[in-house]
C-alpha positions in Angstrom: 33.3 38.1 36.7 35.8 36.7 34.2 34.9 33.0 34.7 31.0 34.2 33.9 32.0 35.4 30.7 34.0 32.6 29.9 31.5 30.0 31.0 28.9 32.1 28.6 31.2 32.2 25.9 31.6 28.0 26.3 28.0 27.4 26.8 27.4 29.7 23.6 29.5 27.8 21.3 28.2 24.5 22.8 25.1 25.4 21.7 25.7 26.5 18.6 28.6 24.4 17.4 27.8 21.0 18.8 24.5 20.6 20.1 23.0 20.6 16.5 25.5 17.7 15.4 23.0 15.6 18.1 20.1 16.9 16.4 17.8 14.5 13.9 18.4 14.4 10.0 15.7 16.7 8.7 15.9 14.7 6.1 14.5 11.4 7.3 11.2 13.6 8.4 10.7 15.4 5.5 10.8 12.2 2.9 8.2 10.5 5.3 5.8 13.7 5.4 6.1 14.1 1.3 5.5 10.6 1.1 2.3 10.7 2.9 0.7 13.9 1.3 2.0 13.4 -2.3 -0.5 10.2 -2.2 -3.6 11.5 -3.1 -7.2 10.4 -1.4 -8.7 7.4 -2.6 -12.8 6.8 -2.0 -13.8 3.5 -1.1 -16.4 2.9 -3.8 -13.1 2.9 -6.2 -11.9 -0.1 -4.4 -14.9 -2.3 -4.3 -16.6 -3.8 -8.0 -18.9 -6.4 -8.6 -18.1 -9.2 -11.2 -20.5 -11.6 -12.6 -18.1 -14.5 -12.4 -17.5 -17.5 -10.1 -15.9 -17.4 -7.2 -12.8 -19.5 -8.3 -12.0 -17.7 -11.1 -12.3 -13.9 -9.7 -10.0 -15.1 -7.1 -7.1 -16.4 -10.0 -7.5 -13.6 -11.9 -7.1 -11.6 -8.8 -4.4 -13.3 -7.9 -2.9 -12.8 -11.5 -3.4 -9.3 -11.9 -1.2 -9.1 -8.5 1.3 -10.7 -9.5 1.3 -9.4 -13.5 1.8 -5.5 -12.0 4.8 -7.1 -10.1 3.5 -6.3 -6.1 4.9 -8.5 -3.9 2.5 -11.1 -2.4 2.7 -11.3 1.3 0.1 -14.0 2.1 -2.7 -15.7 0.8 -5.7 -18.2 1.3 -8.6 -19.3 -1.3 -10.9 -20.8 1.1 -11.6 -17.4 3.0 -10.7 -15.3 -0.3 -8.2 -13.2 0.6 -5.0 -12.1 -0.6 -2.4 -9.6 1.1 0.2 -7.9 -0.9 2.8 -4.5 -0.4 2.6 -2.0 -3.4 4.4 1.4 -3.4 5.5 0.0 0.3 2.2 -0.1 1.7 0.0 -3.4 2.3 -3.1 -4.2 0.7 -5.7 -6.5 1.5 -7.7 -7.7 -1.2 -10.6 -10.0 -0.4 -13.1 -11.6 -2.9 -16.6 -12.5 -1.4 -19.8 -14.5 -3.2 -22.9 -13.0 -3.7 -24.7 -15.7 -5.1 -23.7 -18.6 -7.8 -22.7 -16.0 -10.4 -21.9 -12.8 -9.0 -18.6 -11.9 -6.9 -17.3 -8.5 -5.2 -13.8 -7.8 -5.4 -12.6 -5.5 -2.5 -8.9 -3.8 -2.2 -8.4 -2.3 1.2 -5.2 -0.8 2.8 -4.3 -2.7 5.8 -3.6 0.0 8.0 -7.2 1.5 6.8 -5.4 5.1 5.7 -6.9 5.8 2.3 -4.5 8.0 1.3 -2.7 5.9 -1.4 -2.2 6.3 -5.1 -5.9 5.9 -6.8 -3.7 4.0 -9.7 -3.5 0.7 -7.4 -7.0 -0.4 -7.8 -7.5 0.4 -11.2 -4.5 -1.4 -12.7 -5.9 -4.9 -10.6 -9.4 -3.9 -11.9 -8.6 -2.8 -15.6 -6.3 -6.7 -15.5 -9.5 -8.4 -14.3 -11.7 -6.4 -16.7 -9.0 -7.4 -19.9 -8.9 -11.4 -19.0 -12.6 -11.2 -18.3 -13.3 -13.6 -20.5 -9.8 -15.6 -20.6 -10.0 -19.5 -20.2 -8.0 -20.5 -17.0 -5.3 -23.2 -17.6 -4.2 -25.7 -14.5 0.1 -25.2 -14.6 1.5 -28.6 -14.0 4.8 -29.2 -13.2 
């Protein structure tokens, strides 16, 4: 009867004492779960735009307006018109297609194809494009 109690008393404290030191940070889930409801929906038709400009030169200025808001190119490749790139630690892809000689769509897509990022993103690369609209490109030589 006396080694019940004891091993009841044992198991208690076990349980409540030490068993909770295993346990995982609550901390670590809550900063992920903020993270991913503090960003707020972002439709599609705000990431896509139509430019009546060349091919070439939506893809620079694309390319500039990346790199001017300091996000972090991961890859890129003019022939197929695509550039990827992490902003607010997320990846973006951002892909510029012809329409016909003059006109080009710009399109900013998250990677992981979760549209629930900051609606800010797109409109800083479009409101760069849509200021140097009309900016002469210059060749950098070394």
């Amino acid at each position: 009867m006396f080694r019940k109690k004891v091993l009841v008393l044992i198991s208690f404290i076990f349980l409540t004492f030490i068993l909770p030191v295993f346990a995982q940070d609550k901390n670590d889930t809550m900063e992920v779960t903020y993270a991913q409801t503090a960003a707020s929906y972002t439709n599609y038709r705000d990431c896509i735009r139509l430019y009546k400009l060349p091919y070439g030169k939506l893809y620079a200025l694309a390319l500039s307006s990346i790199n001017s808001n300091k996000y972090e190119i991961l890859e890129m490749q003019f022939r197929n018109g695509y550039v990827i790139f992490e902003a607010e630690g997320r990846e973006f892809l951002l892909s510029v297609m012809k329409k016909d000689k003059s006109f080009t769509f710009l399109k900013l897509t998250p990677c992981d194809n979760n549209y629930y990022f900051s609606p800010t993103i797109p409109q800083k690369i479009f409101r760069y494009i849509d200021l140097n609209f009309n900016a002469d490109l210059k060749e950098l030589k070394y």
